[in-house]
C-alpha positions as CSV (number, residue, x, y, z in Angstrom):
1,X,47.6,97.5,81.9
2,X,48.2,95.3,78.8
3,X,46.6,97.5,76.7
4,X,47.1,101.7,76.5
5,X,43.2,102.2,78.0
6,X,41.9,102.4,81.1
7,X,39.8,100.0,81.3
8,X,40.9,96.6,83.3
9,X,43.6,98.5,84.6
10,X,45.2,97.7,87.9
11,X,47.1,99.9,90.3
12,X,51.2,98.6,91.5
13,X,52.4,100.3,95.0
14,X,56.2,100.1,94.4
15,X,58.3,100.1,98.2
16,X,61.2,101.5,97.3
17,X,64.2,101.0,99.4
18,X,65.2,103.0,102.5
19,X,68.9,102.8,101.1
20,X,70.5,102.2,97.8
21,X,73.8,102.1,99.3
22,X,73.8,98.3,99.5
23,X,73.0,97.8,96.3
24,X,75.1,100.4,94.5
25,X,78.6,98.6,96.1
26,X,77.1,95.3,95.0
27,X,76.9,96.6,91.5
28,X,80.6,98.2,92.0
29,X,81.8,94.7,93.1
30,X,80.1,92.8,90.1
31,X,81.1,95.2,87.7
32,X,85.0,95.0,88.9
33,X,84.7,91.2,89.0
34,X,83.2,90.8,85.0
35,X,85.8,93.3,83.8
36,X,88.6,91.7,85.8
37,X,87.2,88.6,84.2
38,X,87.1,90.3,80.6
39,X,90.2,91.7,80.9
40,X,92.6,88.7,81.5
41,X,90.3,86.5,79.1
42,X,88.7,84.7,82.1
43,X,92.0,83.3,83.8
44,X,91.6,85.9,87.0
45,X,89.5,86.4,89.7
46,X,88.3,89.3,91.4
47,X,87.6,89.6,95.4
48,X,86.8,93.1,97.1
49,X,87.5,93.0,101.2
50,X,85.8,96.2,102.6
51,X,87.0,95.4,106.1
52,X,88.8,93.3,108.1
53,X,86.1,91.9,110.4
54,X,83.5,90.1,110.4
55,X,81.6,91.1,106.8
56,X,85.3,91.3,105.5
57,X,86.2,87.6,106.1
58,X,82.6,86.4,104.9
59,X,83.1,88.5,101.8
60,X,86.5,87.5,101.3
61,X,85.2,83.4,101.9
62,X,82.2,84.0,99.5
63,X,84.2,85.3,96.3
64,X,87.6,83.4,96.7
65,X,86.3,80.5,97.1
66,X,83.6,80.7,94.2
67,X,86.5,81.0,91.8
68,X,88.5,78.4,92.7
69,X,89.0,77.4,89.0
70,X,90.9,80.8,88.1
71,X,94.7,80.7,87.3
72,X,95.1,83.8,89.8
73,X,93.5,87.0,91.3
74,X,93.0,90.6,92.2
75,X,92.6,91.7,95.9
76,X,91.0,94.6,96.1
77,X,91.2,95.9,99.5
78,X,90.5,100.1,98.7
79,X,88.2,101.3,100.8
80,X,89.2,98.7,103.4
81,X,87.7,100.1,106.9
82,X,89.6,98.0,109.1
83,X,88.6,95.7,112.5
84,X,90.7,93.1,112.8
85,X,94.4,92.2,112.5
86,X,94.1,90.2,109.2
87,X,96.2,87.4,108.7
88,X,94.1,85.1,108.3
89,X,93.1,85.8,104.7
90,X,96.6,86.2,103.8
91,X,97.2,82.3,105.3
92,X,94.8,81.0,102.8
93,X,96.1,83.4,99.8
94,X,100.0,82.2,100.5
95,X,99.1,78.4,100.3
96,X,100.0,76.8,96.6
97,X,99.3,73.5,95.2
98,X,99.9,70.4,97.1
99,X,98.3,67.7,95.9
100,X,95.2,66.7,93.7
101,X,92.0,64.3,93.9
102,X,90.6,62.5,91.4
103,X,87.4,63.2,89.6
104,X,85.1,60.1,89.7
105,X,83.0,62.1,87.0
106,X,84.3,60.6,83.6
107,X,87.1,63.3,81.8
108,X,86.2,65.1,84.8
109,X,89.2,67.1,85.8
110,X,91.3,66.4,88.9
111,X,90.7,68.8,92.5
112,X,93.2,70.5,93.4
113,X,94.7,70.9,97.0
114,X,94.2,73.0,99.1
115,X,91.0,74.9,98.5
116,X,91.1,78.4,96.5
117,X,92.8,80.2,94.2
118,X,96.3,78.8,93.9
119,X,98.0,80.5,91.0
120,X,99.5,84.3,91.7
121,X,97.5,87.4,93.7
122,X,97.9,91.0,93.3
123,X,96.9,93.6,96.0
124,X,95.0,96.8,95.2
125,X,95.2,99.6,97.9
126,X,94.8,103.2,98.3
127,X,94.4,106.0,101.2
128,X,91.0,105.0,101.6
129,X,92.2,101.5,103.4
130,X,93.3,102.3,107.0
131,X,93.9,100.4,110.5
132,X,93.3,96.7,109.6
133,X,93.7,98.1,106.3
134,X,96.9,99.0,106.5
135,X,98.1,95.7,108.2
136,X,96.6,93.7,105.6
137,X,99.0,94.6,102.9
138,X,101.8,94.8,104.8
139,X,101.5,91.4,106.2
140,X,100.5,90.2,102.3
141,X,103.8,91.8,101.8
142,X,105.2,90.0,104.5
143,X,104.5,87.3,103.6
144,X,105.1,87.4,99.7
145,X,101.8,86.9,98.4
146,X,102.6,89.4,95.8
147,X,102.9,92.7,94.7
148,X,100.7,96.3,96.0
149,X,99.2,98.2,93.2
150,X,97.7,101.7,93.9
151,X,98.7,104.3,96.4
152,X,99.7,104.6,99.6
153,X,97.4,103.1,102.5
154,X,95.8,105.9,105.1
155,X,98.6,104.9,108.2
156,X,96.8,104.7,111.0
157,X,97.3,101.4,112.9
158,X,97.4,102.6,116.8
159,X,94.4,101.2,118.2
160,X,91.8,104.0,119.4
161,X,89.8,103.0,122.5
162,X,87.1,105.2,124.0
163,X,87.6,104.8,128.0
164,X,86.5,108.1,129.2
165,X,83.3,109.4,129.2
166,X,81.9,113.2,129.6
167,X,79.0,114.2,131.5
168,X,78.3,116.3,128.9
169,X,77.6,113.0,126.8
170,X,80.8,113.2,124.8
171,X,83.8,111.1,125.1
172,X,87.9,111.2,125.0
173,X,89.4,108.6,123.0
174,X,93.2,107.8,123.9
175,X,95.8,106.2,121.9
176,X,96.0,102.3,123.0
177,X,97.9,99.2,121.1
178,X,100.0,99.6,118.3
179,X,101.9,97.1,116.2
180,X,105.6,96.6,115.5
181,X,108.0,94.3,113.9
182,X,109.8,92.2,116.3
183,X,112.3,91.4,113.1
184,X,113.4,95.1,112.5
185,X,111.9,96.4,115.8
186,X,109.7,99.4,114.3
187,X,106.2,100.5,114.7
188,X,104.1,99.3,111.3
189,X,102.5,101.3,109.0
190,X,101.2,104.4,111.8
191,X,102.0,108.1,110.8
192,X,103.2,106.5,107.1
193,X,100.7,103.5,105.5
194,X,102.0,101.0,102.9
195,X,103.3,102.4,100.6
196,X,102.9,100.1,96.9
197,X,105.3,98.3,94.8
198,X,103.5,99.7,91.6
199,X,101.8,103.0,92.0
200,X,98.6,103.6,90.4
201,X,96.8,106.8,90.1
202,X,92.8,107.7,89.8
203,X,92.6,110.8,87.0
204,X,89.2,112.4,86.7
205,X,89.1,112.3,83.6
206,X,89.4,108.2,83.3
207,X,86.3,108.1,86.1
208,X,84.3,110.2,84.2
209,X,84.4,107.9,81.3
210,X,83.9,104.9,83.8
211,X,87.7,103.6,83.7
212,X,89.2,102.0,86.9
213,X,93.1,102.6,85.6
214,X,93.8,100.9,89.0
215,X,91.9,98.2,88.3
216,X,93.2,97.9,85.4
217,X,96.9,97.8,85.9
218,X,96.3,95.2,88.6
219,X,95.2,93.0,85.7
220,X,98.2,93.8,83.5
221,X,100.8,93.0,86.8
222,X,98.9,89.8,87.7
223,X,98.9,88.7,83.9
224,X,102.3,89.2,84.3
225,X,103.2,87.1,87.2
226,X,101.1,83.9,84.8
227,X,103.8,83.6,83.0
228,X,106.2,83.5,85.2
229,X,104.1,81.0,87.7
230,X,101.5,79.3,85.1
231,X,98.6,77.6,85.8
232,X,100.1,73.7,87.3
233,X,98.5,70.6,84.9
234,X,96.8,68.5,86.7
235,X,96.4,64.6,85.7
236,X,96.3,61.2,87.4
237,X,98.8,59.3,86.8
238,X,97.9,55.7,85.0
239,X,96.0,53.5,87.1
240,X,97.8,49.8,87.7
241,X,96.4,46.7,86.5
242,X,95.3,43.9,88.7
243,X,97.5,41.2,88.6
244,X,96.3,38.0,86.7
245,X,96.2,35.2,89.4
246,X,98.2,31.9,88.3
């Protein structure tokens, strides 16, 4: 009702939903990505991959390249559940700044080239990240994106296939690929994860007063890593004058 009486009142059936779980790590991600934001004064960005499949790459797509006009980022890849072998991110995270377009909108600031976030990235992991979560950092290691902040991933990167089953109804799984380095020929990241090049605890006490000190301190290394690689200037050079015809 408008009014504390009964009369003219009308009765709202509120559906709520089956599952909150969507919606609480949507909140998680949006709180991360405004405090990464507040944190480095609005020069970083924030992306969260939860796996490296499918909804991993299309979550990946959707946040890097909405904040294309940040300096650098955070990669948070905690929790990451694994799928695929991920490269693929880590090919458009390693590209820098090649060339630029010009804006035909007047003071309009050039594009850069290529697409996304070009300035420095740092990599958040921790023992919650595991199979294509533990290749992902080593390969962004691999390929000097930039440093690992956190703890040490989970370390299980042998692939486990399901080929037997019981009649009983329940199954045998059986050890199946696993990945090495050709380079140094040894097996990646199984029986010992990736380990960090900063490591960053969780204390109790800093998540019971809503503090992410990992969070935080990949903020303070990527902050870093601005001045050392700052944000390229970008303008058109003069444009040339016709020549006068004689």
């Amino acid at each position: 009702n408008s009014k504390p009486t009964k009369e003219a009142a009308w009765t709202i059936h509120v559906l709520p939903e089956e599952n909150e779980t969507a919606l609480r790590r949507i909140a998680w991600i949006e709180d991360n990505r405004r405090k990464v934001d507040e944190l480095s004064h609005g020069k970083l960005g924030y992306v969260w991959v939860p796996n490296t499949g499918g909804a991993g790459f299309n979550n990946f797509n959707r946040y890097y390249f909405a904040q294309q006009d940040k300096e650098g980022a955070v990669i948070d890849e905690r929790f990451n559940g694994g799928g695929l072998l991920d490269d693929y991110m880590v090919d458009l995270m390693v590209r820098r700044l090649r060339a630029a377009v010009t804006n035909e909108v007047p003071g309009g600031e050039a594009f850069r080239l290529p697409a996304g976030i070009l300035g420095p990235k740092v990599l958040l992991i921790n023992e919650m990240a595991g199979s294509g979560g533990d290749f992902f950092p080593w390969i962004f290691r691999q390929q000097k994106v930039g440093p690992l902040v956190g703890t040490r991933t989970w370390g299980g990167l042998v692939k486990s296939s399901v080929h037997y089953a019981f009649v009983d109804g329940g199954a045998m799984t059986a050890p199946d690929n696993g990945i090495f380095n050709p380079y140094t020929n040894k097996w990646v990241a199984e029986n010992m994860g990736v380990p960090p090049d900063v490591e960053q605890k969780i204390t109790a006490l800093a998540v019971s007063k809503g503090e992410d000190l990992q969070l935080n301190k990949a903020v303070e290394e990527c902050m870093q890593l601005l001045t050392k690689e700052p944000w390229p200037k970008v303008e058109h050079p003069p444009y040339s004058t016709p020549a006068k015809k004689h």
